[in-house]
C-alpha positions in Angstrom: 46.7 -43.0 15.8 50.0 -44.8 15.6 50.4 -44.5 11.8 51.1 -41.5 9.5 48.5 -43.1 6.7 46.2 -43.0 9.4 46.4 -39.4 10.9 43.2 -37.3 10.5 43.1 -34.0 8.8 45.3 -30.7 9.9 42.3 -28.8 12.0 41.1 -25.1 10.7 43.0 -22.7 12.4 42.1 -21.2 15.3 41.1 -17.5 16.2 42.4 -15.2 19.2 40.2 -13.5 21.1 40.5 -10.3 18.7 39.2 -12.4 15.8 43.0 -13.4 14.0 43.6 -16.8 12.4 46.6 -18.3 14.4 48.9 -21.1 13.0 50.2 -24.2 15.1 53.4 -22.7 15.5 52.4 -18.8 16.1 50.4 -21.0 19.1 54.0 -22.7 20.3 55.8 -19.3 20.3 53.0 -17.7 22.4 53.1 -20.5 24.6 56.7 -20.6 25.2 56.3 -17.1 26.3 53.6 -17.2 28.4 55.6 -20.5 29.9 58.7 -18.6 30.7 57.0 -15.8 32.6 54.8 -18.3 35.1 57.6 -21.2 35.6 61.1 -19.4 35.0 62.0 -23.2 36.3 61.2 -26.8 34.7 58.1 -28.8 37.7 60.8 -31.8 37.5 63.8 -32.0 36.9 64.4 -34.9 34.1 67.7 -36.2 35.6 66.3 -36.9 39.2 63.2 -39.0 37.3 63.4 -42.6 37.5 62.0 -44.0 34.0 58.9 -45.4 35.4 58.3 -41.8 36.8 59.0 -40.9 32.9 57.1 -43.4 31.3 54.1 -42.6 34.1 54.0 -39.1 33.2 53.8 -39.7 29.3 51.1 -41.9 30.0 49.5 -39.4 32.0 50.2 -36.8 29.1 48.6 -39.5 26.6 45.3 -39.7 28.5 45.1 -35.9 28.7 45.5 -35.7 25.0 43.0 -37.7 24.1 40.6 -35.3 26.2 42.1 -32.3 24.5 41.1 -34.4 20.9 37.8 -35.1 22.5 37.1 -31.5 23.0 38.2 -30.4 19.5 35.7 -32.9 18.4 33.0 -31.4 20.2 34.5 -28.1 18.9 33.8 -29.1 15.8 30.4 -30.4 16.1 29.7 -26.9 17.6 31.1 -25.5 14.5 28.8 -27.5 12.6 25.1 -26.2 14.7 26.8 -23.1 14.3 27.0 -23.1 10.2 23.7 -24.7 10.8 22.1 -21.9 12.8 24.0 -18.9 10.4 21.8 -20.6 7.5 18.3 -20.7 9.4 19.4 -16.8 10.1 19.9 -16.5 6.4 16.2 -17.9 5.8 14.3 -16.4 8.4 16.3 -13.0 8.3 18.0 -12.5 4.6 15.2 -14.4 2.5 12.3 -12.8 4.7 9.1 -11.4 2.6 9.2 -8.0 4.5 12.1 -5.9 4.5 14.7 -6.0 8.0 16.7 -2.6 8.4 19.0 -1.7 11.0 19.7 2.0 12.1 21.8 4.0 13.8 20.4 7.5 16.0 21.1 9.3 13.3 19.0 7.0 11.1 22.0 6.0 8.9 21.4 2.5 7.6 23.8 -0.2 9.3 22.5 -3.3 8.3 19.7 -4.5 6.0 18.4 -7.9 4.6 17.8 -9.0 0.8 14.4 -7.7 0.6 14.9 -4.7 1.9 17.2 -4.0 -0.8 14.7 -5.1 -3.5 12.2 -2.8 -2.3 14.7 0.2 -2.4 16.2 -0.8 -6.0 19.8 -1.0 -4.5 22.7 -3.2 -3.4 22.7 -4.1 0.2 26.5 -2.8 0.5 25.4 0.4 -1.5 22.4 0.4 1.4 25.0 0.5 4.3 26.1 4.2 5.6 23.0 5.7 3.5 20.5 7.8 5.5 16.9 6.2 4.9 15.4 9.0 4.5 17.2 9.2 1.1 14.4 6.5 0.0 11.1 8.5 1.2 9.5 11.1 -1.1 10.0 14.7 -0.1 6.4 15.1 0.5 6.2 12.4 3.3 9.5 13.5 5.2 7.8 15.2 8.0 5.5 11.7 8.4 9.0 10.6 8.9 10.4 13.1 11.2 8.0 12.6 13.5 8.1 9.0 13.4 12.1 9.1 13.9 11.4 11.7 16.5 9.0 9.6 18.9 11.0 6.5 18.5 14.3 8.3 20.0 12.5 9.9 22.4 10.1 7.2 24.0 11.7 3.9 23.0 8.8 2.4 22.8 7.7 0.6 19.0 6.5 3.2 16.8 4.4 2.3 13.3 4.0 5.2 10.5 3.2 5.1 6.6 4.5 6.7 3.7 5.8 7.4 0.4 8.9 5.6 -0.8 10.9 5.3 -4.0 13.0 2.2 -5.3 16.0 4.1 -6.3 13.9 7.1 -8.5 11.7 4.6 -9.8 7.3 5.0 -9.4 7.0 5.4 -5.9 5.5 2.3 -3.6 3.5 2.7 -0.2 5.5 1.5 3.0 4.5 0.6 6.2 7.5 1.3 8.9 7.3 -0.7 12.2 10.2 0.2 14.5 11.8 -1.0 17.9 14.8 -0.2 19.8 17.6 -2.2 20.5 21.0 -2.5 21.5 24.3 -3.6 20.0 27.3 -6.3 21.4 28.5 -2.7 22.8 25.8 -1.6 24.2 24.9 1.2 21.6 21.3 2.1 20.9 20.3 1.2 17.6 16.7 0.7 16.4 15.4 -1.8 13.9 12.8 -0.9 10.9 10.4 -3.6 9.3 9.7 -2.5 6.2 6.7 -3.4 4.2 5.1 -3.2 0.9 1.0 -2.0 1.5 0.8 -0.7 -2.2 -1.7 -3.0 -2.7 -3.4 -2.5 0.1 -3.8 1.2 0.0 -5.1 0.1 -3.9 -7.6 -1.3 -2.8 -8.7 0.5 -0.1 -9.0 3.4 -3.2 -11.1 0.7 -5.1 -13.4 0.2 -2.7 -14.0 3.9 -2.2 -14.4 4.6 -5.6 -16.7 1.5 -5.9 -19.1 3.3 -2.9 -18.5 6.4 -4.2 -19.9 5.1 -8.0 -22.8 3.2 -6.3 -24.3 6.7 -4.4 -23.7 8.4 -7.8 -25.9 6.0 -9.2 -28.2 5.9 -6.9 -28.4 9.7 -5.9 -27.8 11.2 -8.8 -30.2 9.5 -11.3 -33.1 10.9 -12.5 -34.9 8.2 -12.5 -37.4 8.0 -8.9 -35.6 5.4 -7.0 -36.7 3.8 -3.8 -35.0 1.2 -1.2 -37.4 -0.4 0.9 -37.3 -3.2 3.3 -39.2 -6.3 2.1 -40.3 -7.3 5.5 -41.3 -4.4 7.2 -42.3 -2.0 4.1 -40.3 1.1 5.5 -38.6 3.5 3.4 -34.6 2.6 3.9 -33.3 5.4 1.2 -34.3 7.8 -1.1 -32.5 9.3 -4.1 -33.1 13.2 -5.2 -35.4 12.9 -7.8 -38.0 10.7 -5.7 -37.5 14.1 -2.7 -38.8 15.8 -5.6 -41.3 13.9 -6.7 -43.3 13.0 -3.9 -42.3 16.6 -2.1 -40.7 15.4 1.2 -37.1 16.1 1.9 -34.8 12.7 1.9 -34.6 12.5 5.4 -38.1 12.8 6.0 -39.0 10.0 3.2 -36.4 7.3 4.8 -38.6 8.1 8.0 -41.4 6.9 6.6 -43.4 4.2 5.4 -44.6 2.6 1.8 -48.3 2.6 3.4 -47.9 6.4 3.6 -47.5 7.5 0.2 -49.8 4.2 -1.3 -52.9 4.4 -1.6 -54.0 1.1 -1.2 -55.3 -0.2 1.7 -52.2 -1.9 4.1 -53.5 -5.8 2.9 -53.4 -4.9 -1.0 -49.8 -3.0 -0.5 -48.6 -6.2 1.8 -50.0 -8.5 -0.9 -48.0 -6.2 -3.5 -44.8 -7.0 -1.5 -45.8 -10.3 -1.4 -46.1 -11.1 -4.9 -42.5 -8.8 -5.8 -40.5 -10.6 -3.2 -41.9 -14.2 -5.1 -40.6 -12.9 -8.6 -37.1 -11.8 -9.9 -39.1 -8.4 -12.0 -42.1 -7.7 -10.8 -44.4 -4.4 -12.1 -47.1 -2.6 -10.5 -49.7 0.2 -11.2 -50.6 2.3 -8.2 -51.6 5.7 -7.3 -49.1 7.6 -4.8 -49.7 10.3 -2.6 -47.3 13.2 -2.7 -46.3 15.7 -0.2 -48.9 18.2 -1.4 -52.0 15.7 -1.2 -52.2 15.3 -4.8 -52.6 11.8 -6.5 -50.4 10.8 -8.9 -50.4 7.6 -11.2 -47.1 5.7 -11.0 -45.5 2.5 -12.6 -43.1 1.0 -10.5 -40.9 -1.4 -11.7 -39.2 -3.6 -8.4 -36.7 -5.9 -7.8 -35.7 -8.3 -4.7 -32.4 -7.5 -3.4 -30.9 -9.7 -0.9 -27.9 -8.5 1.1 -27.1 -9.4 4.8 -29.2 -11.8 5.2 -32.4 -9.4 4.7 -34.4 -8.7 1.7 -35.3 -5.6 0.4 -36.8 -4.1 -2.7 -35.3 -1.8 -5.0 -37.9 0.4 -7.0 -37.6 2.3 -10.1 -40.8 4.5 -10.4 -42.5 6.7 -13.7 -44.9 9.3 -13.4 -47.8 7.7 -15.5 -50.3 10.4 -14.8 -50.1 12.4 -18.1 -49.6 8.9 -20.1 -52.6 7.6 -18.9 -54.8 10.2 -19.3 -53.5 10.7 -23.1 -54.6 6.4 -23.8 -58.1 7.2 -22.0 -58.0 10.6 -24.3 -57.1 8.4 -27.1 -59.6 5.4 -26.5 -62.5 7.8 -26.1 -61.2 9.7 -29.6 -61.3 6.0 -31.2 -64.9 5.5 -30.0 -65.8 8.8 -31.1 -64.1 7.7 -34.6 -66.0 4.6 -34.4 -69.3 6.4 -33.8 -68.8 8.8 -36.9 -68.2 5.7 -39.2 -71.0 4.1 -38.1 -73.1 7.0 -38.6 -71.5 7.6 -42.4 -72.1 3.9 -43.4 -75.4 4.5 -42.4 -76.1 7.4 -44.4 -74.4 6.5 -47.4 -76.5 3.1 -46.9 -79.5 5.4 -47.1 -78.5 7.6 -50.0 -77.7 4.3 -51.6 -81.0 3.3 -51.2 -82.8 6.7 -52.3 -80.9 6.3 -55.4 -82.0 3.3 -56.1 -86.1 4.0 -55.6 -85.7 7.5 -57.3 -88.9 6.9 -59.1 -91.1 6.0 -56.5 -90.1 8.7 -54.0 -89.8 10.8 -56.3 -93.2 12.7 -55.0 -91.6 12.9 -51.7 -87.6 14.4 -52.7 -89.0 17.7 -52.0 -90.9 17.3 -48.6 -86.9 15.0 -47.4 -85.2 17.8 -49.5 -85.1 20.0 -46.4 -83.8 16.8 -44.1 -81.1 15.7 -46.5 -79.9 19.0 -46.5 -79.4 18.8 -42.8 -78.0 15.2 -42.9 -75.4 16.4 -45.0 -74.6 19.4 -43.0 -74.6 16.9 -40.1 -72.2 14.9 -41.8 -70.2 17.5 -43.3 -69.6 18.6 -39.3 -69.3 14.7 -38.5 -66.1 14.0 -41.0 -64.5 17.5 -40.0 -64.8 16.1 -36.3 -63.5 12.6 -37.6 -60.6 14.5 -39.2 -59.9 16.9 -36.0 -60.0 13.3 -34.0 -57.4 12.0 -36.4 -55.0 15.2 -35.9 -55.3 14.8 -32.1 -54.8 11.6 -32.3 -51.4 11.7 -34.3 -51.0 14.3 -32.2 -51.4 13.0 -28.8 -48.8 10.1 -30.1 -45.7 12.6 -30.9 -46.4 13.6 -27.7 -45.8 10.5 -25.6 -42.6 9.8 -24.2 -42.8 6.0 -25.5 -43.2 4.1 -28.8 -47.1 4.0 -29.7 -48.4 2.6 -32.9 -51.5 1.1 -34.5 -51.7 -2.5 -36.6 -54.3 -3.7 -38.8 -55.8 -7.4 -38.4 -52.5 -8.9 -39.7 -50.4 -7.0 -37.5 -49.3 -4.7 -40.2 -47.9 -1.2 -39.5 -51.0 1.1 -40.2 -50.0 4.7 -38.2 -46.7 5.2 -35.3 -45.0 7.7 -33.9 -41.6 9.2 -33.9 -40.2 7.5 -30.8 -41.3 4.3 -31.8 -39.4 4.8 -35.1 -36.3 5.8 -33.0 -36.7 3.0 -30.8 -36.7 0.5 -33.4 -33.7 2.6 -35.3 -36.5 3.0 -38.5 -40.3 2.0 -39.9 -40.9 -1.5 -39.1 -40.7 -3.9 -42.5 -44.3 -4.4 -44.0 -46.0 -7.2 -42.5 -48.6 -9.7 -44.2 -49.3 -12.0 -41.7 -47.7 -12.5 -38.0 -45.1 -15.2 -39.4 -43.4 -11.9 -41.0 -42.9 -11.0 -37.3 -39.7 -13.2 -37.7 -38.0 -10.3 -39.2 -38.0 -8.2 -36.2 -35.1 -9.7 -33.9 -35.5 -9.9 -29.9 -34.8 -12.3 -27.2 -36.6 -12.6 -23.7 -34.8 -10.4 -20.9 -35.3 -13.3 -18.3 -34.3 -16.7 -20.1 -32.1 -15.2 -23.4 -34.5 -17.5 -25.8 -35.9 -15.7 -28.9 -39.1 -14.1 -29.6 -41.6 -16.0 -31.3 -44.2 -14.2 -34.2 -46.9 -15.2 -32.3 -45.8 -14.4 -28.8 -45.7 -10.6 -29.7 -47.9 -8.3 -27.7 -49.4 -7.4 -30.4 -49.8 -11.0 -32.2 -51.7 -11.5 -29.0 -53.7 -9.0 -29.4 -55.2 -9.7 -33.2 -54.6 -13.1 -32.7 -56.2 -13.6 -29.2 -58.0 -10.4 -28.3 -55.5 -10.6 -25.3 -54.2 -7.7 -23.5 -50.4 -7.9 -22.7 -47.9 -6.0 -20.4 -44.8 -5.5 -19.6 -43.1 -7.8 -21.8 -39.1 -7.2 -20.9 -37.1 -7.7 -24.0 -33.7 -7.1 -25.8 -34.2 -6.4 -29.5 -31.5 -5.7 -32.5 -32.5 -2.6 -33.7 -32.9 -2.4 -37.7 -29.4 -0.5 -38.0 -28.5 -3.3 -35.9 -27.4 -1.6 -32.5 -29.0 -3.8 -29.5 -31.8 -2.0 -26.6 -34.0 -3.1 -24.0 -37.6 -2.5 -24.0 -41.0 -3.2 -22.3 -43.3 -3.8 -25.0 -47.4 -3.6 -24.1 -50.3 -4.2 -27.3 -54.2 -4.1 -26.6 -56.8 -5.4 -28.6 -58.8 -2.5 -30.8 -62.7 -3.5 -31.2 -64.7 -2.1 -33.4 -68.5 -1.1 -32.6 -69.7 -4.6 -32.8 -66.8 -5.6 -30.9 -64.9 -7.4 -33.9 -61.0 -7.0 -33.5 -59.9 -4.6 -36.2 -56.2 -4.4 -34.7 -54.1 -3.6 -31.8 -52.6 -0.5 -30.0 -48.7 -1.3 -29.4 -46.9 1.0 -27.1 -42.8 0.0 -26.5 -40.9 1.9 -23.7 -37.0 1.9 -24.2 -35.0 1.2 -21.1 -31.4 0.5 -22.3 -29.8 3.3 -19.9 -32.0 2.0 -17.1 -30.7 -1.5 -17.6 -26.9 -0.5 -18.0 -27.1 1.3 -14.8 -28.9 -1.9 -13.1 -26.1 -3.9 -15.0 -22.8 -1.8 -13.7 -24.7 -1.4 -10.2 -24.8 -5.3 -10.2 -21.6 -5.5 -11.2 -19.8 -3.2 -9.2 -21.8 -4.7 -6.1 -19.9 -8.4 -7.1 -16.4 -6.8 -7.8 -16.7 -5.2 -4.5 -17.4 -8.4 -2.8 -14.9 -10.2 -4.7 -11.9 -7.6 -3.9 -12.7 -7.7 -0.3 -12.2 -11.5 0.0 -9.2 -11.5 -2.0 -7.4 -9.2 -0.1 -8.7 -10.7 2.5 -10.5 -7.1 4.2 -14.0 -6.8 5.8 -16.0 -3.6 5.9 -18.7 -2.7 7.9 -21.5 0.1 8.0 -23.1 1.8 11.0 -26.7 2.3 11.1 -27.0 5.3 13.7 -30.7 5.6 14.0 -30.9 1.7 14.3 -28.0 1.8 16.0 -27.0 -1.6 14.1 -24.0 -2.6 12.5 -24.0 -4.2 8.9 -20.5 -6.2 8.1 -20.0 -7.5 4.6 -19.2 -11.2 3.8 -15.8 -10.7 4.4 -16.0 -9.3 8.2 -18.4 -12.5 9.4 -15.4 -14.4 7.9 -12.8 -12.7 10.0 -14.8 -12.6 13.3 -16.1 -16.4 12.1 -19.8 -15.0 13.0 -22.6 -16.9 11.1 -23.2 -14.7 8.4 -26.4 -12.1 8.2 -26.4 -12.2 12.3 -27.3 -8.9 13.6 -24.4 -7.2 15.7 -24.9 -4.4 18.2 -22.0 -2.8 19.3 -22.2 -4.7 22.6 -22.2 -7.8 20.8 -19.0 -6.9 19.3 -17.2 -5.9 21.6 -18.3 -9.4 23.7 -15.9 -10.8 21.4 -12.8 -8.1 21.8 -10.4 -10.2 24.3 -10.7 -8.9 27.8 -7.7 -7.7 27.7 -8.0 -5.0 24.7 -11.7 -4.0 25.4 -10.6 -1.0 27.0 -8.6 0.1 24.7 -10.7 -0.5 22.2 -13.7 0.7 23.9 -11.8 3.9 24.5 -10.3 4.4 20.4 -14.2 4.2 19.8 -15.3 6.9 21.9 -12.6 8.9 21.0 -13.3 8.4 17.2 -17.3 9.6 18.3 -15.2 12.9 19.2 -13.4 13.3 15.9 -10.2 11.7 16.5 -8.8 8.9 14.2 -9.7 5.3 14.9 -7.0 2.9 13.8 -6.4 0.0 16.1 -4.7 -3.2 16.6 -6.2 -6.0 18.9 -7.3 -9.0 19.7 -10.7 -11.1 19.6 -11.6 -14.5 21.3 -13.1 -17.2 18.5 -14.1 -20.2 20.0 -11.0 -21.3 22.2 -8.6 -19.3 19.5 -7.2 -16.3 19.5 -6.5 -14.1 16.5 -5.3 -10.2 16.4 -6.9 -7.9 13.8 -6.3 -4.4 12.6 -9.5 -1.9 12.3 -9.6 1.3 10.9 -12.9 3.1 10.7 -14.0 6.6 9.4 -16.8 8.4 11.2 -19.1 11.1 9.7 -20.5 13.0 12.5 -23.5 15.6 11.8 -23.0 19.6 11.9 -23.8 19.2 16.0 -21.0 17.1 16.3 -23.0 14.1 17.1 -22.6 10.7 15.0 -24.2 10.4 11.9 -22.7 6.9 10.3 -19.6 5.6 9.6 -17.6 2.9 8.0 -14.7 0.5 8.9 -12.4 -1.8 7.7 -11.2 -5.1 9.3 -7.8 -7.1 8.3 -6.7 -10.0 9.9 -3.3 -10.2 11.2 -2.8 -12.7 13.7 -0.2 -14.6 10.8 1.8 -11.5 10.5 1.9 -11.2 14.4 3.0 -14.7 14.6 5.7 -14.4 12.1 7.2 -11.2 14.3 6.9 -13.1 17.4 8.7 -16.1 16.1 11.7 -13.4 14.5 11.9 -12.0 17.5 12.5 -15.5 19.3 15.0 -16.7 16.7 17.0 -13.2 17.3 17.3 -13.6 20.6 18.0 -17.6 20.6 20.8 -16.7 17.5 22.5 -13.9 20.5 22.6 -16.1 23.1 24.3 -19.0 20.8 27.0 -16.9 20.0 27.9 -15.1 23.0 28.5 -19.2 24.3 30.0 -19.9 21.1 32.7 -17.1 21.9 33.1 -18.1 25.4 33.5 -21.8 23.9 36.3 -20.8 21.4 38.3 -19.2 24.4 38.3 -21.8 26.3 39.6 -24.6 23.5 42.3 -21.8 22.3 43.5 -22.3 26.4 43.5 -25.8 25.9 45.7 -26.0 22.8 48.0 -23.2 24.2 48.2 -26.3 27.3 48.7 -28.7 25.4 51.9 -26.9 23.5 53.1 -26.6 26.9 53.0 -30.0 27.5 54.4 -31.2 24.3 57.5 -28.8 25.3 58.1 -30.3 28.8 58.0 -34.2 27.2 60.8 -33.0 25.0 62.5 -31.6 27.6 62.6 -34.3 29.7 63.3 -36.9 26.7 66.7 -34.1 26.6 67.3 -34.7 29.7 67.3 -38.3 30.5 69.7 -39.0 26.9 67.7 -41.4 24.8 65.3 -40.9 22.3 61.1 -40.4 23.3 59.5 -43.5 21.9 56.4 -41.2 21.5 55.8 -38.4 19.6 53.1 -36.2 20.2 51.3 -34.2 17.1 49.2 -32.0 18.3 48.7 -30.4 15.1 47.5 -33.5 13.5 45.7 -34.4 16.8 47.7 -38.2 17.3 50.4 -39.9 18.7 53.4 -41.1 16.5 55.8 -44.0 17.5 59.5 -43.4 16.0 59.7 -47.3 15.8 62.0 -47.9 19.4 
């Protein structure tokens, strides 16, 4: 401290109290000032002081300088958690992931952070002095009126969404969460957090659209379609075509159950359900009783569903009734065929036979004269009936609604109809043996492999005498677009039950298959957007007064997944303390109001808040009918406001001490200028030269070397 080499740094200037940097000697001048007017007269007077008095008082001026350099240093240090603190304000306020905007009453912006301004598209000093409702869209200003309007005249934290623009660019959605406040003066201002829910409000659209696709599907198809539950066999929905069908209105049909439109007795139709729910595709023949009491012959194609943690079957049925009663038409017209050939190889066997013993029956040509005659006639009558068989048969086939055709022994082509051309996008190539089956390209529906020759339906059949059904295939048409058939062959016998070829009827269900794929698929990009953005949904089931939550919800509320919830039951795990409320958003919701609500639940010993929103569909008596929800959680977003909050107010209160701090030290130094004054002074007055000299702008004490 003695040494010039040795003295530390000149100190940062300090500030008055109205913020102004003041010099060492701007300090001394104010001091001298402020000296004259309390002591117009020195304590001492230096020529009445003994120099031990002197020396006692320099030594007591010493010891308080080095507490004046102590407290600088502790000034400084203070300096330093200051700087420290400004930069954790920088991160938590400035580098924030939702936007922080300060207002005044007239909702001019005074203050905003970086992300703010990235939202908007502008400068943060280009922000300042702009009124923020230069950013929202014309059509959402009144959402914003009103939102300004509460929050002036309650006080209390008001949350709205609209429409705003980044600087004329494509607008964004914005969620604005307000609170009052006050500034160092005292002034009202209010503080906005503004955040970015574009992708939110995109997928609430997508999921929407995604139920609004799956009813289209399912209601709108022409196809008879039926949703029943595996376990219990009732009738969970309907679509318009099967109303029509059967002849009961939708409502009534989802009332009712399978055993009420099968005809089988309850064991055969639970055995039915038995054997669909232990195969992926399973295919049935039954007759179904309609509204009317008539019988009608259906094929019913099913497939397990599992959802919820329940099973259920969905059911694509075909009126078979005409179909069937064209193949028993067209087997009886083939026996009738059979019979007439029979009867002709018999008679030409007999002519044969005449001719060939003309001589010795000759004597008796004229008494069987008169009975040929009539076996000709007969058989005359006999081939015009074979013929008229023949032209109902080819025309019983252009009438069906599927592919039918007839093969030879070798599988060959021998007669087909129109749609089975169509199917098959032309005639079949000529076959000369199964093996040339290779040239017809499919692949099994269920395991992708490829076809074999010889495990065609109607290989099978000629090969076999087997009867197949329902074999589900994709094929590559001959013009080589790709469909997806059921393909069906029977063995044809002749009278002496010989196989003389097969009856092959194919069904194309490409449309029916896209619609099952994009119902699939739609189901599994539903699922997959509510668990990445991280949103349950749930479905109210009035009449069973059940509610059904999607993966996504049991996730949120940490349930184990397919457990069925009453309302009750959810509300058990509302906290206490929101159960009211939420119990009372609910009922008002069952009166038409909105239900949008913020609160907490109780998992395990944790607590976490969640936001649900929920739109009910009440019935023309005003009474519910259903509804659907939403469920978000954010107990991280509430955590993060809580802890910006607590850093605001920790940030006031360390600089309202870090002013009162810097008055007091810019006392002190005004002191010790004071001081340093007086030591002169009395070095003056006693005639020699101070052996100290005191720098108080370097913070140490010089020796002049006496």
């Amino acid at each position: 401290m003695s040494s010039k080499d040795n003295r530390p740094e000149p100190s940062v200037p300090l500030a008055d109290k109205t913020g102004s940097v003041q010099t060492g000697q701007a300090l001394r001048t104010q001091a001298e000032k402020i000296m004259r007017k309390k002591m117009p007269q020195p304590l001492m007077d230096p020529k009445t002081m003994s120099p031990e008095e002197t020396l006692r008082m320099l030594h007591e001026l010493q010891v308080h300088q080095i507490e004046l350099e102590m407290q600088n240093e502790e000034l400084r240090r203070t300096h330093v958690e200051l700087a420290a603190t400004q930069a954790r304000y920088f991160d938590l306020y400035d580098l924030a992931p939702v936007g922080f905007i300060t207002i005044s009453e007239q909702g001019t912006i005074q203050e905003a952070n970086f992300t703010a301004a990235t939202f908007l598209g502008v400068t943060r000093s280009a922000l300042v002095g702009q009124p923020i409702s230069r950013f929202i869209l014309k059509e959402c200003q009144d959402i914003y009126y009103l939102f300004h309007k509460q929050l002036l005249e309650t006080g209390e934290p008001q949350l709205c969404e609209l429409l705003m623009t980044k600087n004329g660019e494509k607008p964004f959605w914005a969620q604005l969460r307000a609170a009052t406040a006050h500034d160092f003066d005292g002034k009202p201002e209010y503080h906005i957090v503004l955040s970015d829910i574009t992708g939110q409000k995109q997928t609430e659209d997508a999921l929407q659209e995604s139920e609004h696709l799956f009813r289209k599907l399912f209601e709108s198809h022409a196809a008879i379609k039926l949703l029943i539950d595996a376990e219990t066999g009732n009738i969970l929905d309907a679509n318009q075509a099967a109303a029509e069908f059967y002849g009961w209105p939708i409502e009534q049909l989802k009332q009712m159950h399978i055993q009420q439109i099968n005809t089988l007795s309850p064991e055969a139709v639970h055995a039915a359900m038995q054997q669909a729910a232990l195969s992926k595709h399973a295919r049935f023949e039954f007759h179904h009783r309609r509204a009317d009491g008539s019988i009608r012959e259906v094929e019913v194609f099913s497939n397990k569903i599992e959802s919820t943690g329940k099973n259920f079957f969905f059911s694509i049925i075909h009126d078979i009734t005409e179909r069937k009663r064209n193949e028993e038409a067209l087997r009886q017209s083939e026996a009738r065929f059979q019979v007439a050939n029979q009867e002709l190889e018999a008679q030409n066997k007999k002519l044969t036979w005449l001719w060939e013993n003309t001589h010795q029956i000759a004597e008796n040509l004229n008494a069987t004269n008169h009975e040929l005659h009539q076996q000709t006639e007969k058989l005359i009558a006999t081939n015009a009936q074979v013929e008229n068989e023949k032209n109902l048969l080819a025309a019983v086939m252009e009438a069906l609604p599927i592919g039918v055709a007839i093969t030879d022994t070798i599988g060959g082509s021998i007669q087909s109809n129109n749609e089975y051309e169509r199917i098959w996008g032309g005639p079949r190539p000529t076959a000369l043996s199964i093996e040339d089956y290779a040239a017809n390209q499919a692949w099994w529906d269920d395991t992708g492999k490829p076809v074999a020759p010889e495990e065609w339906a109607s290989a099978r059949a000629v090969l076999k005498g087997e009867t197949t059904v329902g074999q589900m295939m994709r094929i590559q048409r001959f013009d080589g677009s790709v469909a997806f058939v059921i393909n069906s062959a029977s063995p044809v016998y002749d009278c002496e039950r010989n196989i003389v070829g097969s009856a092959v009827a194919i069904q194309d269900i490409t449309e029916l298959k896209q619609a099952e794929q994009a119902l699939l698929k739609n189901k599994e990009d539903f699922s997959r957007a509510q668990e990445v953005g991280g949103i349950g949904s749930w479905r109210l089931d009035v009449r069973r007064n059940v509610l059904t939550w999607s993966d996504e919800n049991y996730r949120i509320f940490e349930v184990p997944t397919g457990t069925p919830l009453q309302y009750e039951t959810f509300l058990s795990i509302v906290h206490p303390e929101d159960r009211a409320d939420v119990d009372t958003q609910w009922k008002a919701a069952l009166c038409g109001e909105p239900y949008d609500i913020e609160h907490r639940i109780v998992v395990g010993s944790r607590v976490k808040w969640v936001r649900e929103k929920a739109y009910l569909e009440l019935d023309k008596s005003g009474l519910l009918a259903g509804g659907f929800g939403i469920t978000q959680d954010i107990t991280e977003r509430k955590r993060t406001e809580e802890l910006i909050k607590q850093q605001v107010e920790e940030l006031r209160a360390s600089n309202e001490d870090l002013m009162k701090f810097n008055d007091a030290a810019v006392d002190r130094e005004l002191r010790m200028i004071e001081l340093k004054e007086e030591i002169n002074e009395l070095c003056k007055q006693i005639e020699q030269p101070p052996r100290y000299t005191l720098d108080f702008q370097q913070g140490g004490v010089e020796s002049n070397g006496q």
